[in-house]
C-alpha positions, 0 to 999 in steps of 0.5 A, a space after each residue: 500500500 502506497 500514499 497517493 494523492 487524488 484529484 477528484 470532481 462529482 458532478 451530479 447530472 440531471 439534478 435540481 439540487 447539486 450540493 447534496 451529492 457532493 456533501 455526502 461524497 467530502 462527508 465520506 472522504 472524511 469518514 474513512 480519514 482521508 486528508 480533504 483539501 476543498 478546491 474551487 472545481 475539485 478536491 484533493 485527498 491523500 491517503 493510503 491508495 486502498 483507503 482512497 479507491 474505496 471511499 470513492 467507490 462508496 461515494 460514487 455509489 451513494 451519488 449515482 443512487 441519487 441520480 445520474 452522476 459523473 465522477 472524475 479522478 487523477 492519481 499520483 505518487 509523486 505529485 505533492 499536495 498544495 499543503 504539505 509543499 507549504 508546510 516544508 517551505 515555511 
């Protein structure tokens, strides 16, 4: 098991409220402790990669039992994230 980091979007389709379905996805990432960084577009976690890829299931899961969704996701093992990069240059 490794550390990665994942950018990830859910974007609810069809939908009259958005903000649902993305609320319980950020609330499942931090259920299973995952490090949340909120961005504007897109969230970034960090964490162990088997921890992460089942959190995402369980998010997208939950997001398409609401309607149709789509779920967009990045991983890296290499790429830092924004927090940590500001934690060692200060």
């Amino acid at each position: 098991m490794i550390e990665v980091t994942a950018q990830v979007s859910v974007y609810p389709l069809r939908q009259e409220l958005l903000a649902p379905a993305i609320d319980e996805a950020l609330q499942i990432f931090r259920e299973h402790d995952l490090e949340v960084e909120l961005g504007a577009m897109s969230t970034l976690l960090v964490g162990d990669d088997a921890v992460i890829f089942a959190a995402l299931q369980k998010a997208f899961h939950h997001a398409a039992e609401q309607g149709q969704v789509v779920m967009v996701a990045t991983f890296s093992n290499a790429c830092p994230v924004p927090s940590k990069v500001k934690a060692k240059s200060s």
